[in-house]
VOBA-1610 file (N, C-alpha, C; in pm, whole numbers, padded with zeros to 5 digits, always signed):
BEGIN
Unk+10731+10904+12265Unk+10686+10846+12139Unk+10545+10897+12108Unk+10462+10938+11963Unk+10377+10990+11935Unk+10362+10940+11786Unk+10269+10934+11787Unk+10236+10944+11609Unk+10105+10989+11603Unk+10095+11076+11490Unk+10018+11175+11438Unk+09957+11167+11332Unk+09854+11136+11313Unk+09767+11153+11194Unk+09720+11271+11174Unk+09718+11324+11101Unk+09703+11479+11047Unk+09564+11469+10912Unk+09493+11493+10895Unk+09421+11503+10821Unk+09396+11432+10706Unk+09415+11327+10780Unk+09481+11200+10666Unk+09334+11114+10593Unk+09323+11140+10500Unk+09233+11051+10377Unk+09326+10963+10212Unk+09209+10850+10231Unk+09217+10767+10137Unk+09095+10785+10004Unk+09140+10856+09932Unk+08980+10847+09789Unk+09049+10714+09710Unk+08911+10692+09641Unk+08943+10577+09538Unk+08893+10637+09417Unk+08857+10730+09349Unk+08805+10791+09278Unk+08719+10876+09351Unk+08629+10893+09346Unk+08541+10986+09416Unk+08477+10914+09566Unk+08500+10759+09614Unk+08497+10726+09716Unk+08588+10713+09844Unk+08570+10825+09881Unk+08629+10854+10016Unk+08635+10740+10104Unk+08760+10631+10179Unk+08741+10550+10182Unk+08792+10535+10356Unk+08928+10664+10374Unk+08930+10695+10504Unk+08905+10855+10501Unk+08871+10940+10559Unk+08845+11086+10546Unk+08865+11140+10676Unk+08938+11231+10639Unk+08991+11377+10728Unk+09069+11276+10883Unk+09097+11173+10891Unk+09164+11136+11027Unk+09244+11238+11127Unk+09185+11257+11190Unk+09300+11333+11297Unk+09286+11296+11431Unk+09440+11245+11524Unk+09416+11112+11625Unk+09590+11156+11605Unk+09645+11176+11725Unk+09805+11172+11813Unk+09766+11093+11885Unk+09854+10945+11892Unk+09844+10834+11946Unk+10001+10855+12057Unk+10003+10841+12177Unk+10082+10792+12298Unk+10118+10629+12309Unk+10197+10614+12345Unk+10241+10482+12445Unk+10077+10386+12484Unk+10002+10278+12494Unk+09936+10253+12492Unk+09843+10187+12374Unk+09701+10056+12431Unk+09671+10021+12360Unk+09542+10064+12289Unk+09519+10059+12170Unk+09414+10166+12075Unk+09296+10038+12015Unk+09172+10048+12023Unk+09099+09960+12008Unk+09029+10000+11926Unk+09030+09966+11770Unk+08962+10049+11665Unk+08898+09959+11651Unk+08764+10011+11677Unk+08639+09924+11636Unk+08557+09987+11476Unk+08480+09892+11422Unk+08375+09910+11345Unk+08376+09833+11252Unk+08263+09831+11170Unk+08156+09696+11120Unk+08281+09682+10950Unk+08252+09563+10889Unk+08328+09571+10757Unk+08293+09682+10720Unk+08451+09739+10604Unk+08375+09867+10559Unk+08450+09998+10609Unk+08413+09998+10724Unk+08412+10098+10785Unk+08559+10187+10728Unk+08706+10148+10736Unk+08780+10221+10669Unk+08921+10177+10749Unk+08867+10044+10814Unk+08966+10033+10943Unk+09117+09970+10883Unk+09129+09858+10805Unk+09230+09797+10707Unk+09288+09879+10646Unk+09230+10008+10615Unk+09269+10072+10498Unk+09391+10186+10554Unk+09295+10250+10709Unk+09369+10305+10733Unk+09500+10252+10840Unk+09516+10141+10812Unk+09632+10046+10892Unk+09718+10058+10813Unk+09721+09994+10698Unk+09764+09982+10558Unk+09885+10134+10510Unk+09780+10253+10555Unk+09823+10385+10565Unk+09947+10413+10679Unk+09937+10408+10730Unk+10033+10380+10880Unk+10146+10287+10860Unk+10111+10223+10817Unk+10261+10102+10775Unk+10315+10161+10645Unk+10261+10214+10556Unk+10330+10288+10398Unk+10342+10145+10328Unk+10185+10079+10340Unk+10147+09972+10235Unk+10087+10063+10098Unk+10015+10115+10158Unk+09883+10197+10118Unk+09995+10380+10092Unk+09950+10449+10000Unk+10025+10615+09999Unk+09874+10644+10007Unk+09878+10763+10129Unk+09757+10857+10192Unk+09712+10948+10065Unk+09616+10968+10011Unk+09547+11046+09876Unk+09578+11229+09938Unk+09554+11207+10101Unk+09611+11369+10147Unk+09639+11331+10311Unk+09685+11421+10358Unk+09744+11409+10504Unk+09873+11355+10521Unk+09870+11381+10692Unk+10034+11336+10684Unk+10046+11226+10799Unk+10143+11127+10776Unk+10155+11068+10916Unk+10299+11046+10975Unk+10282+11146+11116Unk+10359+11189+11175Unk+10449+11112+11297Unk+10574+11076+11329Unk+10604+11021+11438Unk+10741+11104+11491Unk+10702+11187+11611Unk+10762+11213+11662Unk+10794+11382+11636Unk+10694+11431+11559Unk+10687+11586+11450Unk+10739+11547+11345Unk+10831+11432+11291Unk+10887+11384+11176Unk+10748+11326+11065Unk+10764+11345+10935Unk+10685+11315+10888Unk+10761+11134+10780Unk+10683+11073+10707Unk+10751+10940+10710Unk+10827+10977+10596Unk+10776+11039+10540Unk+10917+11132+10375Unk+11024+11106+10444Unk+11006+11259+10552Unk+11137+11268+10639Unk+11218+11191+10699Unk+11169+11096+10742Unk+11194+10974+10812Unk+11240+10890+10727Unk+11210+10830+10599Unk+11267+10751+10513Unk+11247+10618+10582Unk+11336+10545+10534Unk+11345+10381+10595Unk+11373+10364+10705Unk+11407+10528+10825Unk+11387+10486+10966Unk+11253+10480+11034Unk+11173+10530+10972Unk+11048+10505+10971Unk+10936+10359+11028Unk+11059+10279+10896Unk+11000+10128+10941Unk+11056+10037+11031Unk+11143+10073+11088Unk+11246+10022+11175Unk+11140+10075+11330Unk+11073+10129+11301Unk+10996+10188+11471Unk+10820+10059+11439Unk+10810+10024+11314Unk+10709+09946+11307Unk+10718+09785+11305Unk+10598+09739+11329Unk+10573+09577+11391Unk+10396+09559+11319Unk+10361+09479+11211Unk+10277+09482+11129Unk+10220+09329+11136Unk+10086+09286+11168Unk+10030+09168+11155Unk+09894+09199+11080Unk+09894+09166+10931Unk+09825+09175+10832Unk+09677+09079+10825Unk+09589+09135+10844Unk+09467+09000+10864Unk+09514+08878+10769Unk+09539+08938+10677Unk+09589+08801+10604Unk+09696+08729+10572Unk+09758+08739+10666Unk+09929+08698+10664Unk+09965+08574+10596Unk+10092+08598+10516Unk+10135+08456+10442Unk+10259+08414+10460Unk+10225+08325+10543Unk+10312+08225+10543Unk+10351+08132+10440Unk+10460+08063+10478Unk+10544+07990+10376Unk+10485+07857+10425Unk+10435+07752+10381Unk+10374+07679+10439Unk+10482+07532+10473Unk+10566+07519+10380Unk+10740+07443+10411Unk+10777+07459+10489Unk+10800+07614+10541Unk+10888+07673+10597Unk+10856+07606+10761Unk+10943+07579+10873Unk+10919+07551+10995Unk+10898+07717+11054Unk+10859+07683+11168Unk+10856+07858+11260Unk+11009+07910+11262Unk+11070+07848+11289Unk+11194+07871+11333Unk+11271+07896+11240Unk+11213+07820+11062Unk+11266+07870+10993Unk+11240+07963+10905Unk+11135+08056+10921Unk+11022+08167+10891Unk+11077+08289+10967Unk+11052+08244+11118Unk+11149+08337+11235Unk+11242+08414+11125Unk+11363+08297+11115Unk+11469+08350+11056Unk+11465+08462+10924Unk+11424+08369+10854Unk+11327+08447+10733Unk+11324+08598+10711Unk+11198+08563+10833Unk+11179+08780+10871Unk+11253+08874+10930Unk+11344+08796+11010Unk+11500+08872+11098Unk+11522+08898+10978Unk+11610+08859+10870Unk+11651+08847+10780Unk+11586+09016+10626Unk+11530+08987+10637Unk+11413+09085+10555Unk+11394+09202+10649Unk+11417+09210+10786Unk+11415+09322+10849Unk+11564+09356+10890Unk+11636+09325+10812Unk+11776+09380+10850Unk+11825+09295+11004Unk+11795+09241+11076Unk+11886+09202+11175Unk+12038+09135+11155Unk+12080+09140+11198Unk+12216+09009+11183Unk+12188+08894+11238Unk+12276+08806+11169Unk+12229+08638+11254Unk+12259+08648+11384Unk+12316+08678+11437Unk+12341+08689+11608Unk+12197+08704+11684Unk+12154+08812+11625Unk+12027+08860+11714Unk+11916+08873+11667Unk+11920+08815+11548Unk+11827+08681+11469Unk+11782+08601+11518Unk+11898+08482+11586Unk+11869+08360+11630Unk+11838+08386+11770Unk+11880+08533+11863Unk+11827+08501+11969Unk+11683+08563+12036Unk+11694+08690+11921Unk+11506+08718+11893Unk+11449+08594+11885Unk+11458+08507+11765Unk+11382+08397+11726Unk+11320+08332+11838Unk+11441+08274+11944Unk+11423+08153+12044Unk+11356+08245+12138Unk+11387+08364+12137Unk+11315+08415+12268Unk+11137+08426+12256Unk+11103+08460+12083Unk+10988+08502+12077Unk+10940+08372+12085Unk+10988+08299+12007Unk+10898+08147+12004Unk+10878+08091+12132Unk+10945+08140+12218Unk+10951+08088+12371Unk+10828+08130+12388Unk+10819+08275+12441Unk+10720+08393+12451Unk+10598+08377+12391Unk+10539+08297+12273Unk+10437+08271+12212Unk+10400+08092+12185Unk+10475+08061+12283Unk+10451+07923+12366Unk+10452+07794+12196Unk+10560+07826+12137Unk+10573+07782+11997Unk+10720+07728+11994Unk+10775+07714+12107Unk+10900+07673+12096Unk+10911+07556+12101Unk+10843+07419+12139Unk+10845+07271+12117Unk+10791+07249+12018Unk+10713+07337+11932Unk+10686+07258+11771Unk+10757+07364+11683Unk+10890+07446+11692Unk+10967+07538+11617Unk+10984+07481+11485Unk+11026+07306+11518Unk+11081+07262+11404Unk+10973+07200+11310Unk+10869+07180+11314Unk+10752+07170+11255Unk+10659+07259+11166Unk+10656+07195+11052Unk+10625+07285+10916Unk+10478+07350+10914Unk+10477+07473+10936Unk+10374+07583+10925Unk+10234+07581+10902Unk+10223+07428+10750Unk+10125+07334+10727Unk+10072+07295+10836Unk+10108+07213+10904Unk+10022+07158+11026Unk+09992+07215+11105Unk+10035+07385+11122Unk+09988+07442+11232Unk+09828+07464+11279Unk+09761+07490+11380Unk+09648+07520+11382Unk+09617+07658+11382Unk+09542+07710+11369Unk+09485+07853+11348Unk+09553+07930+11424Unk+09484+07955+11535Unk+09583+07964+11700Unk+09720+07959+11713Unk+09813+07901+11644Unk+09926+07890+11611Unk+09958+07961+11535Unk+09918+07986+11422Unk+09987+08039+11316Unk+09927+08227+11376Unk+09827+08251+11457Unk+09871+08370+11476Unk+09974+08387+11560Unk+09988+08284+11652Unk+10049+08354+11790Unk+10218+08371+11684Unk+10250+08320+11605Unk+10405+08307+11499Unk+10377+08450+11426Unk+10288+08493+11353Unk+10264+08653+11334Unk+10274+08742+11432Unk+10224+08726+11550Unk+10257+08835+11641Unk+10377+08774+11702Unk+10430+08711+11680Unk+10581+08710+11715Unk+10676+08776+11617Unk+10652+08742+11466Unk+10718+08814+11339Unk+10714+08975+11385Unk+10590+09026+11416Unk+10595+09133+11381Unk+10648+09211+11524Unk+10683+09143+11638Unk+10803+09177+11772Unk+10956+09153+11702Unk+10994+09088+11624Unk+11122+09062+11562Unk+11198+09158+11587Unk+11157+09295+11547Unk+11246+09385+11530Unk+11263+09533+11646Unk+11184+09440+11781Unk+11114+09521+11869Unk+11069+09681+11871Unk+10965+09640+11796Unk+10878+09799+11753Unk+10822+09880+11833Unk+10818+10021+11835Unk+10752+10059+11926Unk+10624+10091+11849Unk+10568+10062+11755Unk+10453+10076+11713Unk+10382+09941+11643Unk+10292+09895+11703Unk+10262+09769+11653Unk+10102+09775+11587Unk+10110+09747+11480Unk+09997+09710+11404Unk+09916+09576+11417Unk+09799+09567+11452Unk+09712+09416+11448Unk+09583+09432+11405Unk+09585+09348+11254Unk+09436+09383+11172Unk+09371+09288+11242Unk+09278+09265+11279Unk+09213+09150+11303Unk+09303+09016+11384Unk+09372+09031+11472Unk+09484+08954+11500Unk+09371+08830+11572Unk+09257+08777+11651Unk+09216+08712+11737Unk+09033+08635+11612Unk+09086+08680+11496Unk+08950+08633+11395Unk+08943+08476+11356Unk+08862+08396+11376Unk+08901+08292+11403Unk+08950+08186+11477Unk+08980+08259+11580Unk+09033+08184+11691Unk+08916+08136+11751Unk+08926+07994+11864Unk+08830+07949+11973Unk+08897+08037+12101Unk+08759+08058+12171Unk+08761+08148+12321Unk+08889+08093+12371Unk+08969+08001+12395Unk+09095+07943+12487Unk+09222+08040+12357Unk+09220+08019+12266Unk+09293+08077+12177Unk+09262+08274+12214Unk+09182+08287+12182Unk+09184+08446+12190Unk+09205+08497+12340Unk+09142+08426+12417Unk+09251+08439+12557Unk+09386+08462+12543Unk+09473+08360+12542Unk+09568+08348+12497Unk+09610+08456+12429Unk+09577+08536+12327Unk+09628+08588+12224Unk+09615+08736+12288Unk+09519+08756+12351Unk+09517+08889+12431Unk+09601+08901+12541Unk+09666+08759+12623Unk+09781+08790+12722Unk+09856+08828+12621Unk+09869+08737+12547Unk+10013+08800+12477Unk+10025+08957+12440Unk+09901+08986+12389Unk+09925+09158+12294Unk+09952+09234+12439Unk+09855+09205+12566Unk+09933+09277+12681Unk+10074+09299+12713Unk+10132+09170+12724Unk+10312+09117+12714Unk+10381+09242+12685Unk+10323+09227+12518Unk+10402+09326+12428Unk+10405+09443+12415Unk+10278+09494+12458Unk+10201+09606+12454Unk+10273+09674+12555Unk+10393+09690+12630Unk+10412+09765+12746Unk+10540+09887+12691Unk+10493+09954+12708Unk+10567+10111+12643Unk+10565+10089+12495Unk+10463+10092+12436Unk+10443+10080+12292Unk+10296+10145+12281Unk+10285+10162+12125Unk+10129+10203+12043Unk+10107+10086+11967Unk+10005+10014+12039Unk+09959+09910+11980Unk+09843+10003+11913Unk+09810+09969+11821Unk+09651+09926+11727Unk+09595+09812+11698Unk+09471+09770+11754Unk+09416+09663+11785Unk+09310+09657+11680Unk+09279+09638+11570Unk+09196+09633+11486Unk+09114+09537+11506Unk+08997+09496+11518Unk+08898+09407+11547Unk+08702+09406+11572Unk+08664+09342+11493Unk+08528+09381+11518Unk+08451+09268+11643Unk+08559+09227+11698Unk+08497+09107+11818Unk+08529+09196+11967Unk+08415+09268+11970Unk+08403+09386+12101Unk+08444+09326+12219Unk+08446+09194+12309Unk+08546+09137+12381Unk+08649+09136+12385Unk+08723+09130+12270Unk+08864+09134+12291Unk+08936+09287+12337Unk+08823+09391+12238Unk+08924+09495+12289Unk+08878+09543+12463Unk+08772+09482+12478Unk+08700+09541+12615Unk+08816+09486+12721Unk+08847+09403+12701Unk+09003+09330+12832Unk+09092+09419+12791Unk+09163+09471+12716Unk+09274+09491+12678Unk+09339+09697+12622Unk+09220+09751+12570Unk+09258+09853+12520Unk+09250+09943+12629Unk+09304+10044+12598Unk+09319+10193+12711Unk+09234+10293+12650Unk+09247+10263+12522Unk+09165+10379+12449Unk+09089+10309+12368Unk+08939+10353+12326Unk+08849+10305+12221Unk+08823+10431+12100Unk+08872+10385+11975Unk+08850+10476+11858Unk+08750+10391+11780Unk+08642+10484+11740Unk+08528+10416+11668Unk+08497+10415+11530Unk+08541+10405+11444Unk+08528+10417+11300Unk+08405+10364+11231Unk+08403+10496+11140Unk+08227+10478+11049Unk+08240+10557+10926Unk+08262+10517+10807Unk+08247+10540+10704Unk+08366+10643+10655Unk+08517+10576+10730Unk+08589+10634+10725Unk+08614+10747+10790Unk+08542+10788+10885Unk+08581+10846+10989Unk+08556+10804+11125Unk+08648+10889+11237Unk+08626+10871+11366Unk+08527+10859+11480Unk+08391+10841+11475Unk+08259+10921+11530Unk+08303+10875+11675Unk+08413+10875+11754Unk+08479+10870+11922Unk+08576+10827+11930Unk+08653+10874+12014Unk+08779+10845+12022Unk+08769+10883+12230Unk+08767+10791+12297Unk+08757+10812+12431Unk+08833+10712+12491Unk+08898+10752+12629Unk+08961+10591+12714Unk+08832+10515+12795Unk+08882+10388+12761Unk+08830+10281+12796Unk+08720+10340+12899Unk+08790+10356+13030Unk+08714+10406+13159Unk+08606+10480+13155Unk+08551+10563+13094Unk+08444+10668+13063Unk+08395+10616+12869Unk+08380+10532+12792Unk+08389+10532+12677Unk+08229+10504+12659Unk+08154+10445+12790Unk+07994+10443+12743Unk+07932+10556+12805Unk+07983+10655+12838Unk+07934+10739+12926Unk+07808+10830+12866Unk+07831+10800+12737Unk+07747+10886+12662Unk+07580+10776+12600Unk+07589+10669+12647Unk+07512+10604+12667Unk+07439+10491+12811Unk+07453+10600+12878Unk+07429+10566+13002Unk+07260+10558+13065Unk+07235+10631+12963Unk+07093+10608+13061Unk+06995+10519+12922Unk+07088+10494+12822Unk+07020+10410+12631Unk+07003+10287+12679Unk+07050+10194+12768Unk+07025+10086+12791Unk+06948+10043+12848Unk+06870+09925+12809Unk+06736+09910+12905Unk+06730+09759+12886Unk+06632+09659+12992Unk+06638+09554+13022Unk+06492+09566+13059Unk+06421+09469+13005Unk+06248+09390+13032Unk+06239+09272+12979Unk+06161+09232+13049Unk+06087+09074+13073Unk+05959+09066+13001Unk+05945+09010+12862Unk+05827+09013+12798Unk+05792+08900+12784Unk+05623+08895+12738Unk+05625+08709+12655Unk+05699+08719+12516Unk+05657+08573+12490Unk+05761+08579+12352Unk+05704+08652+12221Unk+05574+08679+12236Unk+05512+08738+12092Unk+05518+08895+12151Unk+05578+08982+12221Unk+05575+09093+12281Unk+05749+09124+12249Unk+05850+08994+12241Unk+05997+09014+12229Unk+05999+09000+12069Unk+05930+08939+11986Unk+05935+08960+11828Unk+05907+09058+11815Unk+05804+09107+11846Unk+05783+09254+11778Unk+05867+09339+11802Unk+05915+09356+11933Unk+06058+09451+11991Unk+06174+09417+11952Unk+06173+09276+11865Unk+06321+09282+11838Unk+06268+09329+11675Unk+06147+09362+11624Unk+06146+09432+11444Unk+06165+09560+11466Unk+06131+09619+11630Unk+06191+09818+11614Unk+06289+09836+11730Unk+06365+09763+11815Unk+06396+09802+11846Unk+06558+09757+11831Unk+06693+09772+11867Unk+06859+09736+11888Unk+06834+09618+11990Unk+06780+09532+11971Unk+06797+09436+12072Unk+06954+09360+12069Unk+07033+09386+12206Unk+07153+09343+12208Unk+07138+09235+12259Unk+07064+09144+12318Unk+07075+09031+12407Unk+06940+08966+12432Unk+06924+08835+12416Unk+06781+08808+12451Unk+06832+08672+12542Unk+06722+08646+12653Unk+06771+08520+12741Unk+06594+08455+12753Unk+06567+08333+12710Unk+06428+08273+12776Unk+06462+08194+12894Unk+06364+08259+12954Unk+06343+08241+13111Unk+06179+08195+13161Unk+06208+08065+13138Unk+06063+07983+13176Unk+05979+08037+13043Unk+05857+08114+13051Unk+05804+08143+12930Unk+05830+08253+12901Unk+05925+08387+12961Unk+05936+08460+12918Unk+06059+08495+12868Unk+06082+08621+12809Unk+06236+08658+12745Unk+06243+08765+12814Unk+06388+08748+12848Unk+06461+08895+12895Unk+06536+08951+12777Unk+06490+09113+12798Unk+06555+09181+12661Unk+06637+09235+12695Unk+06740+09276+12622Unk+06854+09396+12642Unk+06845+09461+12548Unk+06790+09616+12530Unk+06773+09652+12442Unk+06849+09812+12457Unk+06936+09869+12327Unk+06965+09998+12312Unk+06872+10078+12225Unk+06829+10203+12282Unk+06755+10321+12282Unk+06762+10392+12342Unk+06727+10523+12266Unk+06696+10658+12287Unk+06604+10622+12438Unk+06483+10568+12369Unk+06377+10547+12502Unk+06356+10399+12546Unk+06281+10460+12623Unk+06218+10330+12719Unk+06137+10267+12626Unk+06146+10118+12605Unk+06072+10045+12518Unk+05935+10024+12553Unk+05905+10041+12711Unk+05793+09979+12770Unk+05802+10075+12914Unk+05691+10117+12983Unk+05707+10143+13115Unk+05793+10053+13248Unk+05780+09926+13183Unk+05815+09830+13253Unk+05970+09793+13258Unk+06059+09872+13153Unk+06186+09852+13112Unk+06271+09918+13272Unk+06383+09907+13241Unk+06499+09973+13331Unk+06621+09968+13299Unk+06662+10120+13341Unk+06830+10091+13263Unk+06902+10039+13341Unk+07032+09986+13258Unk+07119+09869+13320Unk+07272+09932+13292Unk+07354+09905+13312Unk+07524+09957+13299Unk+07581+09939+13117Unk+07564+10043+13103Unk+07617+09956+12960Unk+07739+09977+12952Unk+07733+09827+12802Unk+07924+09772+12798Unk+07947+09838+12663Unk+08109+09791+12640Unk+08129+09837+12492Unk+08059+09780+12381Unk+07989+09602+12389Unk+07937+09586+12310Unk+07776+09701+12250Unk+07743+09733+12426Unk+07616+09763+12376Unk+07627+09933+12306Unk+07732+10006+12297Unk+07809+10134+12259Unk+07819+10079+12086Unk+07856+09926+12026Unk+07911+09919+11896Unk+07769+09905+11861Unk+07634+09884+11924Unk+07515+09831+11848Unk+07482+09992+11830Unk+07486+10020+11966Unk+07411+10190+11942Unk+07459+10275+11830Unk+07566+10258+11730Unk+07648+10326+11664Unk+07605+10254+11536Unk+07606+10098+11505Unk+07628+10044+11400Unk+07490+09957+11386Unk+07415+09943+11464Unk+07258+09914+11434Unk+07272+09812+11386Unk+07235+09759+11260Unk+07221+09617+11199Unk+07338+09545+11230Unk+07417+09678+11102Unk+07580+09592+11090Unk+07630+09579+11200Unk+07571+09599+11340Unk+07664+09552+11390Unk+07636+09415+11482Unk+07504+09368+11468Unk+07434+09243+11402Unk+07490+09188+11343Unk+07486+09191+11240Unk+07592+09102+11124Unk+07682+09078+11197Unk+07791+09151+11229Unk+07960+09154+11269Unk+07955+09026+11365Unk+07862+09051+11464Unk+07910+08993+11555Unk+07919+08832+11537
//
């Protein structure tokens, strides 16, 4: 299994919105990071044939999706940041719903249904209307919709936004579950989630790629940018107006900094191991402030 993005852009008039993509995705999970904006929805959107690509091609298997036609969507599994539910509707009777709209037959309809709702720990409130669900719920019933038709390519915009820490736990066993001989895409700007879970980290910025590396080696290129000192507190204001401060901790009267740079903030600094979060600050600076 493969899919291929080929030189694939989105214009909106003269705003280039995904540009030049090129990325052959394997079996495995894909952790597309970057700040709103960046081009990440858009180019999901592209991949599912919500969205028609302005140029490029997207490829599965050397087949292109022309070629492919409506077998195309039969290999996909889609959870939309903003998914709509029927709010009447029970799970079980939504389940059905989407079997239904994806071509299954009732046979293996009803036993997808019971199995996923099992699987996404939704099977004692099945018969309970969608309304009362809690947040946490109503995703773990989207990433069950979008297993319905067992895909080998699974789409997730933002699947864990909103959730409390016990919920996004949760929600990351599950994408593991599913995730086994498949191309997940993990869309998300909450750098924890993909740090447990992805194999590969793709970095998106202004509609393009600026890294595409596996997990294991993905800060390698910021290895010696991270640095850690102990200042007073009128010595940590000023360093947090020039410098990426990723982390601050007060400790009796002083603050411990975590800061990304080029250099050493102070003689007194030292570098420390850096994570993926401190890789999304080094890249996205403010915004990626904001995001978090």
């Amino acid at each position: 299994m493969e899919l291929q993005l080929q030189h694939l852009s989105k214009r909106y008039g003269t705003k280039r919105v995904v540009d030049n993509i090129n990325v052959n995705l394997k079996p495995g999970v894909y952790g597309l990071l970057g700040a709103n904006g960046a081009g990440k929805t858009t180019l999901m959107r592209m991949i599912c044939g919500v969205l028609k690509a302005t140029s490029g091609d997207i490829r599965l298997n050397g087949k292109t999706m022309q070629e492919l036609g409506e077998e195309y969507y039969t290999h996909l599994g889609y959870m939309p940041q903003n998914f709509g539910f029927y709010p009447d509707f029970t799970a079980r009777e939504f389940m059905l719903y989407m079997a239904a709209v994806k071509g299954l037959d009732k046979k293996e309809a009803k036993l997808k249904t019971e199995k996923l709702l099992n699987m996404v720990n939704l099977y004692d409130v099945a018969d309970k209307k969608i309304k009362f669900y809690s947040g946490g719920m109503k995703q773990r019933l989207g990433i069950a919709q979008a297993e319905l038709n067992s895909p080998s390519i699974l789409i997730l915009d933002e699947p864990t936004a909103g959730l409390d820490p016990k919920e996004r736990v949760r929600f990351r066993n599950l994408i593991s579950d599913f995730a086994k001989e498949k191309i997940v895409i993990l869309s998300t700007h909450i750098v924890s989630d993909v740090s447990y879970i992805a194999d590969t980290i793709l970095i998106m910025k202004n509609g393009s790629f600026l890294l595409q590396k596996p997990m294991t080696v993905v800060t390698e290129d910021i290895k010696s940018k991270v640095w850690e000192v102990l200042v007073d507190e009128r010595t940590a204001l000023e360093y947090s107006k020039h410098f990426s401060v990723v982390n601050l901790h007060h400790e009796n009267n002083m603050v411990r900094l975590r800061i990304v740079d080029e250099n050493a903030p102070t003689v007194d600094a030292f570098t420390v191991e850096p994570s993926l979060e401190d890789l999304f600050l080094y890249y996205f600076g403010e915004d990626a402030q904001e995001e978090k």
